[in-house]
N, C-alpha and C positions, 0 to 999 in steps of 0.2 A: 365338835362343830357347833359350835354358837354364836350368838349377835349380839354384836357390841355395841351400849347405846349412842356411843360419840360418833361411830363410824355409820351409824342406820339415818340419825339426825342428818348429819352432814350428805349425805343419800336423798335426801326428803325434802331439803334446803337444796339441794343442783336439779332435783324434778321439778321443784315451783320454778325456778327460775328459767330453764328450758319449757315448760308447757305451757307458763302463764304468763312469763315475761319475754317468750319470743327469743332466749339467748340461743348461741350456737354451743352442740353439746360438745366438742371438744376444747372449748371455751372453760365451759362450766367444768370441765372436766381437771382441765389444767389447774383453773383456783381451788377447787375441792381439794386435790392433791397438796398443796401450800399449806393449807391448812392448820395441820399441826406437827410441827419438825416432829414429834417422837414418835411418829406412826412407823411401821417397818416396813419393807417390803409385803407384806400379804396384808397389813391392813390396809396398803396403798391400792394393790390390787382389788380390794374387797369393796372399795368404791368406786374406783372405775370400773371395774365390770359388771356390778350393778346397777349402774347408772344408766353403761348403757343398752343391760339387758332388758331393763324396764324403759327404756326408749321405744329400742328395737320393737318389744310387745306391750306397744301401750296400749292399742285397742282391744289386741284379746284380753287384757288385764283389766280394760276398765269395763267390758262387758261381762267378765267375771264377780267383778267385783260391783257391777250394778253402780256403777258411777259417770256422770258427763260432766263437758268441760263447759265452763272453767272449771278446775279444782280445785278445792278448799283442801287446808291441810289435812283433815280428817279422810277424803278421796286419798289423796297421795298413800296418806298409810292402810287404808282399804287394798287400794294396787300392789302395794309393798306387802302386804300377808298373803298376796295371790302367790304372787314371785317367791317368799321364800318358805310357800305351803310347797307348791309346785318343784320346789330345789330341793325337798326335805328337811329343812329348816326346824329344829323343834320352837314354836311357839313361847316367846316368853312373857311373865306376868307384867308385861307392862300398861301401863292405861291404856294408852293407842291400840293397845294390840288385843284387847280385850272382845273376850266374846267371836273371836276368826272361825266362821262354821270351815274346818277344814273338809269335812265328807262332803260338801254343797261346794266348796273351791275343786276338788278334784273332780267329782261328777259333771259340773257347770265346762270343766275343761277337757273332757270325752267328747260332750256332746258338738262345744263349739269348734274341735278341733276337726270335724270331720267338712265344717264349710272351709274351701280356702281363704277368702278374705278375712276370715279371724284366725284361720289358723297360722295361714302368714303374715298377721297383724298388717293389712295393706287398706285403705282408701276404696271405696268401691270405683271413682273413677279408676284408681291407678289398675286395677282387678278388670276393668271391661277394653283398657286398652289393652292390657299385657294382652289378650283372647284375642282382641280386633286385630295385632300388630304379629303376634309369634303363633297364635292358635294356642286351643285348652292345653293338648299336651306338651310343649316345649315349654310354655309359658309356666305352668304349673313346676316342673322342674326346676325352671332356672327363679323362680319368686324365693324357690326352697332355699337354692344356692345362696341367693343374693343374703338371708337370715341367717347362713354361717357365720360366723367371728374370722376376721379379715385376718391370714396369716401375716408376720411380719417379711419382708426380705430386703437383702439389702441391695443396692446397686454398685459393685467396687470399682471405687477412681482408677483407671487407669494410667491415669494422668500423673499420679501416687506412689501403686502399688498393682498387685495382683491378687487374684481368691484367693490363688494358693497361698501366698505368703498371709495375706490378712486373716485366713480361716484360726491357726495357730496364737495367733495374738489374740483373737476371739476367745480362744479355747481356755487360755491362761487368766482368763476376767470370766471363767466357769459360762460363756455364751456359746453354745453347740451349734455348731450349721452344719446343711449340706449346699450340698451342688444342686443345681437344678439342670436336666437335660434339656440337652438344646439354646439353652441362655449362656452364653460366656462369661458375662458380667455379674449373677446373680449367686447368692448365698439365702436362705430360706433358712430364719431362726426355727430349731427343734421345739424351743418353750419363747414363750412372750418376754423380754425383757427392755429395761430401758437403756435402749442403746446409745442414747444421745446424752447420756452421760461419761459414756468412753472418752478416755483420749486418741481413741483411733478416729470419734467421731470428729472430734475438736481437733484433729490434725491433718482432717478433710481425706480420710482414707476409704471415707462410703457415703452414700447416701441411703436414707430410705425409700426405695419404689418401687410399687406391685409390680409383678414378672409380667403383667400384660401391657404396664405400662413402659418399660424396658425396652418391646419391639417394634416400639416406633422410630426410634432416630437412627437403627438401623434398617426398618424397611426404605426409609429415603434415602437410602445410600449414599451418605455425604462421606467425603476424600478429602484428607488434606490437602489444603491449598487453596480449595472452594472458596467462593461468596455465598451465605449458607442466610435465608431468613425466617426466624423462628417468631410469626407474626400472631401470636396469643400466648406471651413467653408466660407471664403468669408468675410466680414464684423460679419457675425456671428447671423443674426438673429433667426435662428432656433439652432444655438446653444447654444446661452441663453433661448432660451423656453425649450431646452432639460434640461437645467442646473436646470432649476425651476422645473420640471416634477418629477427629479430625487434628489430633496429636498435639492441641493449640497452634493447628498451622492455616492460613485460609484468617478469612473474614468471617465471625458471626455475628448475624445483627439480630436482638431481641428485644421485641417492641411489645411492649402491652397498652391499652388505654389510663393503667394505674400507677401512676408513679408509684405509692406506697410498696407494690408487687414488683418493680423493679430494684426499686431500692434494695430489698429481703435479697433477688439473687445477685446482688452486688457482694453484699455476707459470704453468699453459699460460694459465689465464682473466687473470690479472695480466700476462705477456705482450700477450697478444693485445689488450687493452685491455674486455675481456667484464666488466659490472660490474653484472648482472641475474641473477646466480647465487648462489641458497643451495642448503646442501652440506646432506644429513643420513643419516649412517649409520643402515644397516636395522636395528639391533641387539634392536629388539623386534616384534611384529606391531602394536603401539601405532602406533609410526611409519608404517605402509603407511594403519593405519584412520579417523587422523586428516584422514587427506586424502580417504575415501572421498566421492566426487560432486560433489572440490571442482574438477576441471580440462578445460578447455577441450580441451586435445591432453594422449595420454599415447604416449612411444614405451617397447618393451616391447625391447629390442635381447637377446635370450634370448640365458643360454648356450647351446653347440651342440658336435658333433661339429667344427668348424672343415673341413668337409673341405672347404669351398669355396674354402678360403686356404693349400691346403697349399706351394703355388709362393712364399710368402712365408713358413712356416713348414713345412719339409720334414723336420723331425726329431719333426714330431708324429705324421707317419705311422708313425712307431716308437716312441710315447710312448701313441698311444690303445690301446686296447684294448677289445672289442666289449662288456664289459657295461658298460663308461662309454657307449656311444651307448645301450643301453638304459636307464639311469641316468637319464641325460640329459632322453629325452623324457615319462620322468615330469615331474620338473623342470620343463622348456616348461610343460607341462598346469598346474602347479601356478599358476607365476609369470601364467600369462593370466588364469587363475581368478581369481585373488587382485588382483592388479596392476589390471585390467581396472574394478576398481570403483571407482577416483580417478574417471574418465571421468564427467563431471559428463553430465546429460540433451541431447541435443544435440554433444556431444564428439566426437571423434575418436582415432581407438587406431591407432598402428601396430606389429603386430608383425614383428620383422624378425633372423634366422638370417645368419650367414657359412656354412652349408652348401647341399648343393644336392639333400639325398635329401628327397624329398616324405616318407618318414614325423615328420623335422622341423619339415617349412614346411606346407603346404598340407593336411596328413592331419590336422594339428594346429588348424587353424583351424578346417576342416572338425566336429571333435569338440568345441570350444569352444563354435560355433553351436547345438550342440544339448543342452549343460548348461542349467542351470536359470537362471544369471547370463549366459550366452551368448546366453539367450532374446530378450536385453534389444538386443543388437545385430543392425545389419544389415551383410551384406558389402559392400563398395563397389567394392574393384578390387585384384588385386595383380599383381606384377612380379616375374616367374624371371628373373635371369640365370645364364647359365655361361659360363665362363671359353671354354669351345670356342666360344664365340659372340660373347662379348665382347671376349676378348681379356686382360679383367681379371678381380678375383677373380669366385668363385659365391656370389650372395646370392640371399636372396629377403625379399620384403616383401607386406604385406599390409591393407587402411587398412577399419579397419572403423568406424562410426559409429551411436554408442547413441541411441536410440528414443528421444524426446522422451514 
């Protein structure tokens, strides 16, 4: 087990560019990997997963390493002898690396692993909400979760294929899955691999999506033949699961405010074989009012805080900042408000958050019920997961159903 200097370099050049220049790490992530065709699978591995385990714990690495930001190159590889003192790394004689007190890296990280906000590399605002919003003990649990390494799973087309038949064609390209209980649609890779290099991927026989993400286009229980609108479609994952639910039969309308994000699931839906989808950018309030009372299911997938998906996006925790989450749940209130009045008489609405602090989910529904257009719905049932519990990301969902 040793360190390569091409692949440490390349390491050191995607941390400047994520901490100093503001990029997105799985951005940085992707070019890093380009890099140099002759790298193999584990030197491929060997930089993204350091890349983004020095993400993940950048604070506790830079208060190990007695560093602030901005960082200069000589920080970066400061942080970089915490990380691979901390992995077990034997130290090598290189300049950069010279002089690494490894018994003051270990000690330094006893001591600060006993506060949580260094132990779980988190923001002190992000550390006084998690306590204000979940309490010490749940919150502490699920900080821990969210700094697991995000498993991969996939979502199998329907529309395709089946698990069963795709698990075996997995098998034969050496990618192991299981089943997950309780999900119909999900396979959970045994080891990390890149799966979108398949031809099962390129012949639209799966997608990639967390199992928490999965049980949304089933809680709204859309039926073939529905008028079905997926009003924050976004790249579109849950609206090609809705696509395959509803056998490409029914109308589905996905609307985002970003072309560019429509465009991408015009890709996935032409992949996947999904041919029950029109696209129409929000670009005026024309577009939301046209549809007012004309649809059977509407899902409301709000922006949010993301905190429930930081173990798959760990450089957000150093990208949010606390008057974006108050920002934010104006936003919610509005999109419900607004959005909630497609829902034809008889309909069904679900709204549903990738975070897990009830002033998003539940306190939001709650104030929705008792506006004037709220009036008009009843609550039915909703579903909290957390990652401390599940395993996978923290979502929540919630299926409400307007008064005839």
């Amino acid at each position: 087990m040793r360190l390569h200097r091409n692949l440490v370099y390349t390491t050191i050049d995607s941390l400047h560019a994520i901490f100093n220049e503001g990029e997105y790490a799985d951005k940085v992530v992707a070019r890093a990997l380009k890099k140099d065709k002759r790298w193999g699978s584990s030197d491929r591995k060997f930089v993204a997963e350091t890349i983004y385990e020095i993400v993940r714990w950048k604070r506790l690495y830079a208060e190990i390493a007695e560093v602030k930001e901005p960082y200069d190159r000589d920080d970066l590889w400061r942080m970089f002898a915490v990380w691979a003192v901390l992995r077990g790394y034997p130290i090598p004689d290189w300049r950069q690396l010279e002089g690494t007190p490894q018994r003051k890296i270990k000690g330094r990280f006893d001591e600060l692993s006993k506060i949580r906000k260094y132990r779980e590399s988190i923001p002190d605002w992000m550390d006084e909400l998690g306590v204000k919003e979940l309490g010490e003990e749940l919150w502490t649990k699920e900080i821990a979760a969210q700094n697991q390494q995000a498993q991969v799973i996939l979502r199998v087309n329907t529309l395709k294929t089946t698990k069963e038949k795709l698990r075996p064609i997995l098998m034969d390209l050496d990618i192991a899955t299981d089943f997950l209980k309780d999900q119909p649609d999900a396979l959970v890779l045994k080891e990390r691999a890149n799966v979108f290099l398949t031809d099962a991927f390129k012949e639209g026989l799966f997608e990639v999506q967390d199992a928490s993400s999965q049980l949304v286009a089933a809680f709204l229980e859309v039926q073939p033949g529905m008028r079905v609108v997926d009003t924050c479609a976004g790249a579109g994952g849950k609206t090609l699961h809705m696509a395959s639910l509803m056998q490409n039969k029914g109308q589905l309308i996905a609307m985002d405010l970003y072309e560019s994000k429509l465009k991408q699931l015009k890709l996935r839906a032409k992949r996947n074989g999904a041919f029950n989808i029109e696209y129409r950018i929000i670009d005026s309030t024309k577009v939301i009012k046209k549809l007012y009372d004309k649809a059977d299911r509407v899902l409301i997938d709000a922006p949010c805080s993301g905190l429930g998906v930081l173990k798959r996006n760990p450089d957000s925790k150093w990208k949010l900042q606390p008057e974006f989450i108050d920002n934010i749940r104006k936003v919610q209130a509005e999109v419900l408000e607004n959005y909630s009045r497609i829902v034809k008489p008889g309909g069904k609405l679900v709204y549903a958050t990738c975070s897990v602090l009830p002033s998003e989910n539940q306190d939001q529904v709650k104030h929705f019920l008792t506006t004037e257009n709220g009036k008009n719905f009843t609550f039915v049932k909703e579903h909290k997961i957390l990652a401390s519990e599940s395993g996978f990301d923290g979502f929540y969902m919630a299926l409400l159903e307007r008064k005839i």
